[in-house]
C-alpha positions in Angstrom: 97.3 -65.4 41.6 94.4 -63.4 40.2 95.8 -59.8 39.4 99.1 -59.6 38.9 102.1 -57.7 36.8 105.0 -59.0 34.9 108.4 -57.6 34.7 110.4 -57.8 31.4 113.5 -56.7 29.5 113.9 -56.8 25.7 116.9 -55.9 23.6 120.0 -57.0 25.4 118.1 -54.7 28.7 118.1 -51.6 26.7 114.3 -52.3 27.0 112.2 -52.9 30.8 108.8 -53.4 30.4 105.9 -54.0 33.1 102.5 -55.3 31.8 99.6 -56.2 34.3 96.2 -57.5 34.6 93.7 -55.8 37.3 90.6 -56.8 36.4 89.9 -58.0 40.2 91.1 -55.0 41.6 89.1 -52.0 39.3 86.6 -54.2 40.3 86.9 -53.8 43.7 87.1 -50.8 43.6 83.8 -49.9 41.5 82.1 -52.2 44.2 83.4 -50.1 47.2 82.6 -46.9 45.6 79.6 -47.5 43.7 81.6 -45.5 40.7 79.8 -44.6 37.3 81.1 -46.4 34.2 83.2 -43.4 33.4 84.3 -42.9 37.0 85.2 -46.5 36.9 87.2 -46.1 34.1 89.4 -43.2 35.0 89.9 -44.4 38.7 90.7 -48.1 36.9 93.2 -46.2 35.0 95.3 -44.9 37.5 94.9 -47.9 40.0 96.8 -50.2 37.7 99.4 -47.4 36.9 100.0 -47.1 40.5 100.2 -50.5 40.8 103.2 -51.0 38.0 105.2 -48.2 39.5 104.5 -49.1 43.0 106.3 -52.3 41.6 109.5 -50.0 40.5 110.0 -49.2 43.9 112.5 -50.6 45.8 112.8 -50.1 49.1 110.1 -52.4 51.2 108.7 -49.2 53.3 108.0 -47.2 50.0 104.8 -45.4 49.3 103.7 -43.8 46.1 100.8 -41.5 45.9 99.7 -40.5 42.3 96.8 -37.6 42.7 95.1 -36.1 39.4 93.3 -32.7 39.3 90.4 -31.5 37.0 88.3 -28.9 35.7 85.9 -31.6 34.8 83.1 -32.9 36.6 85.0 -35.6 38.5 87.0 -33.0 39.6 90.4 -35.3 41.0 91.1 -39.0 41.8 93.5 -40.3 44.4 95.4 -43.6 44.2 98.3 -44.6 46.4 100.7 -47.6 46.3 103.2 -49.5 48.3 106.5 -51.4 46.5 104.4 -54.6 47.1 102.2 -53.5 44.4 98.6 -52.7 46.7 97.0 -50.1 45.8 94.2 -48.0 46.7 92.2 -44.8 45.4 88.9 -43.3 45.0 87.4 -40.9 42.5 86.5 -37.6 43.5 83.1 -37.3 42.8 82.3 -40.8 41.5 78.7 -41.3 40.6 79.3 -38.6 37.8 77.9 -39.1 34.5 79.0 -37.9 31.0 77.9 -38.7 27.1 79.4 -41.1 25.9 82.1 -39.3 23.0 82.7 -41.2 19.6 80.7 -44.9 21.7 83.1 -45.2 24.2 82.9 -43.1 27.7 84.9 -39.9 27.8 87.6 -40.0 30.3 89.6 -37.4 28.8 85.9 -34.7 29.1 85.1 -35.8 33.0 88.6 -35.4 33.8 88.9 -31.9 31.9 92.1 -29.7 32.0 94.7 -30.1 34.8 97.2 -31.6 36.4 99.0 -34.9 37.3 101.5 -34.8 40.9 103.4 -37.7 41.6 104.4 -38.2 45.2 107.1 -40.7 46.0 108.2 -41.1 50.2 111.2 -43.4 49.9 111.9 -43.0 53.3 114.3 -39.7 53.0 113.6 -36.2 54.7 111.2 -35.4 52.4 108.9 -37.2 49.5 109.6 -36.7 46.0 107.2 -34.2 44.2 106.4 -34.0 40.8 103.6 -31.7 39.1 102.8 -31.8 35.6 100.3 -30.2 33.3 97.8 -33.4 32.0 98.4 -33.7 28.2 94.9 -35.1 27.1 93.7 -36.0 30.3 93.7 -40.0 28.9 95.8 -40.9 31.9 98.1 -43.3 30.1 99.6 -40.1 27.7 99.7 -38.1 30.6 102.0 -40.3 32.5 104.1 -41.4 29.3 104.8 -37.3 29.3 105.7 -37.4 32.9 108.0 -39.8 32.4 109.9 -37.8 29.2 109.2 -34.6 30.8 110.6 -35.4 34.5 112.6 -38.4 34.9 114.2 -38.4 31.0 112.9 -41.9 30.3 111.5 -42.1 26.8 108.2 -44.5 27.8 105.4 -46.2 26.0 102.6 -46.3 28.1 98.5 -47.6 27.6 96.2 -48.4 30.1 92.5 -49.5 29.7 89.3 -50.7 31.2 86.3 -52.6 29.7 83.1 -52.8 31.3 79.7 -54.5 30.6 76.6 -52.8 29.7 75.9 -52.9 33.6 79.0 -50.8 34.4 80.4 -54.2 35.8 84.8 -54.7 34.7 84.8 -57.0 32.5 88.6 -56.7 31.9 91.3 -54.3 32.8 95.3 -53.7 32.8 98.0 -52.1 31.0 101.5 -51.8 30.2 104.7 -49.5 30.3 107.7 -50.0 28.2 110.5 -48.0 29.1 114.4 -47.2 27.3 117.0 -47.2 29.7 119.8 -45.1 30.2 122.1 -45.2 27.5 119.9 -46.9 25.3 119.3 -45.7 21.4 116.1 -43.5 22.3 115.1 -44.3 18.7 113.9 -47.1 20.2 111.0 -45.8 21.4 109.6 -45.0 18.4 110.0 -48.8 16.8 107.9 -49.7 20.2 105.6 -46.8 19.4 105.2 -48.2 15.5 104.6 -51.9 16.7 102.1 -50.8 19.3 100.1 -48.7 16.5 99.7 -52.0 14.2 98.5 -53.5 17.2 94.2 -53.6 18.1 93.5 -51.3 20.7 94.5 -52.3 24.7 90.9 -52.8 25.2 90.3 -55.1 22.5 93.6 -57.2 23.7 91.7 -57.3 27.0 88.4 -57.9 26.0 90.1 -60.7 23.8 91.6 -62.6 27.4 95.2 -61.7 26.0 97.5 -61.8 29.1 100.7 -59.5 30.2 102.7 -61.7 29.0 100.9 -62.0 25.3 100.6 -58.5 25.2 104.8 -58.1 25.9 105.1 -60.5 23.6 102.8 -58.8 20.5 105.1 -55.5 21.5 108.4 -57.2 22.2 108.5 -60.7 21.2 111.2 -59.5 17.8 113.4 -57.8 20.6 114.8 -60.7 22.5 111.9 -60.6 25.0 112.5 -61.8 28.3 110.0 -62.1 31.5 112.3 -61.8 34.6 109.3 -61.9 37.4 105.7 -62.3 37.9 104.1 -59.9 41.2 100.7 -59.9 42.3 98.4 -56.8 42.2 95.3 -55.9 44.6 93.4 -53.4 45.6 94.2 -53.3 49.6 93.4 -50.5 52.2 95.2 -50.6 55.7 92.6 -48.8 57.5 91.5 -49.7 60.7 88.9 -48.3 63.9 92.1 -48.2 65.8 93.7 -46.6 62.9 90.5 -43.3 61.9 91.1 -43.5 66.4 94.7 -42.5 66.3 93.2 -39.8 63.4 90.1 -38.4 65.7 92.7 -37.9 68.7 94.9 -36.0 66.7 92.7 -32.9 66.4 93.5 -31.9 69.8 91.1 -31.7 73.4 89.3 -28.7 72.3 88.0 -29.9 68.9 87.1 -33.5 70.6 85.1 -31.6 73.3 83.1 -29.7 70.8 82.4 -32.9 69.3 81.3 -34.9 72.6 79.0 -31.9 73.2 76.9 -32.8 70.7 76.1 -36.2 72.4 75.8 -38.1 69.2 77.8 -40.8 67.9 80.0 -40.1 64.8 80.5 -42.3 61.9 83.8 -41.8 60.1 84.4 -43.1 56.4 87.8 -43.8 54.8 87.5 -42.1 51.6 89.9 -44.8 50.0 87.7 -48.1 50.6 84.5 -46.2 51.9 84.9 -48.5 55.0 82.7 -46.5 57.9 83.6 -46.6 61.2 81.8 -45.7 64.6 82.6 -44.0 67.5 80.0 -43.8 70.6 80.4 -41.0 72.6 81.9 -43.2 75.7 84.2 -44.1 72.5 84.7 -40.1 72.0 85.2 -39.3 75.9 88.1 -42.4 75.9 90.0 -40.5 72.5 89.7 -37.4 74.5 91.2 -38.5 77.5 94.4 -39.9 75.4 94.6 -36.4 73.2 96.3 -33.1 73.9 
């Protein structure tokens, strides 16, 4: 197992903790999307988030799509995530560029002011929906405050990635610790105080400290237990047969317009950048299966 998250409870389960390592899968996805170091870091971000609460859900069908919104220059990034813990995304614009703010790339300035929506489909008549205002545009703070704000759950939250001077990741992961119900909610803020003493996330990671270490560092005083160990990827389901099923979707009259050209299309799945082809005899088969 390369990428992969730990589950944890601490202090007789008043405590659950998730912790992960995604170096693989940031990776990935900086390869697929030739992202910018900044770019990289924001989407890296909010993969491995998705990928930790893609892990909370429960049912085996469950999707989670976590969509951010920006006044800034990368204007949005899109992740998703299935309760198997693969995930997917893509920045908006991600070749952007930006200063780098106190030596360290400034996520919080390409993101700018907005907003964070989570979208949960847990197989009911609708999805979940939850929108937020973004608190510092960080990522990890915004989603600690969506957390307090709209499911009541006092949460610690930090996620980071490093890169080389090439842009390449290096290292990348993060961590949520969460009260449950009932619990003291003072607690949080002895988990907030030990995590303060601590070096920063990206120092743990640029050190090769694990999920587990990391827990540990936060937890270890608190009757620390790791219950299970999942692996992470970045993983996109797309398929010719699926961007097809897409195409014929727009109806007879749109797919005519299109075969009038008489020129092939080429079709690109903005979460893995995986381009497809279509030939117009390809075309004139999808039009005779739409409506």
């Amino acid at each position: 197992m390369s990428d992969y998250i730990v589950r944890a409870i601490a202090d007789n389960g008043n405590i659950r903790a998730f912790a992960s390592l995604t170096t693989d899968t940031v990776e990935e996805a900086r390869c697929r999307h030739k992202s910018s170091p900044v770019a990289t870091k924001a989407l890296g971000r909010l993969l491995t988030a998705a990928g930790i609460m893609g892990d909370m859900m429960k049912g085996e069908d469950d999707l989670l799509t976590l969509i951010i919104r920006g006044k800034g220059p990368l204007e949005g990034i899109t992740v998703t995530a299935d309760s198997k813990a693969d995930v997917k995304g893509y920045a908006y614009v991600p070749d952007i560029t930006l200063p780098e703010r106190d030596g360290e790339v400034d996520v919080s300035g390409v993101i700018g002011e907005g907003t964070f929506q989570v979208i949960m489909d847990l197989g009911l008549k609708e999805p979940y929906v939850s929108t937020i205002n973004l608190v510092n545009s960080q990522i990890d703070t915004d989603i600690a405050y969506y957390y307090s704000s709209s499911e009541q759950i006092p949460s610690a939250v930090s996620l980071d990635v490093c890169l080389d001077s090439s842009g390449k990741v290096v290292a990348a992961g993060g961590f949520f610790i969460q009260l449950m119900p009932f619990a003291d909610t003072s607690l949080i803020d002895k988990i907030n105080e030990k995590i303060q003493e601590l070096p920063k996330l990206s120092l743990l990671l640029e050190m090769g400290k694990t999920p587990e270490d990391i827990l540990n560092m936060i937890l270890g005083d608190m009757d620390l237990e790791i219950t299970q160990k999942v692996p992470t990827r970045f993983f996109c389901n797309c398929s010719k047969e699926r961007v097809a099923s897409a195409i014929i979707s727009i109806g007879k009259k749109d797919l005519e317009e299109i075969i009038k050209d008489n020129e092939p299309i080429e079709v690109k799945c903005d979460f893995c950048s995986t381009y497809y082809n279509y030939s117009v005899e390809d075309l004139k088969e999808l039009y005779n299966q739409a409506k």
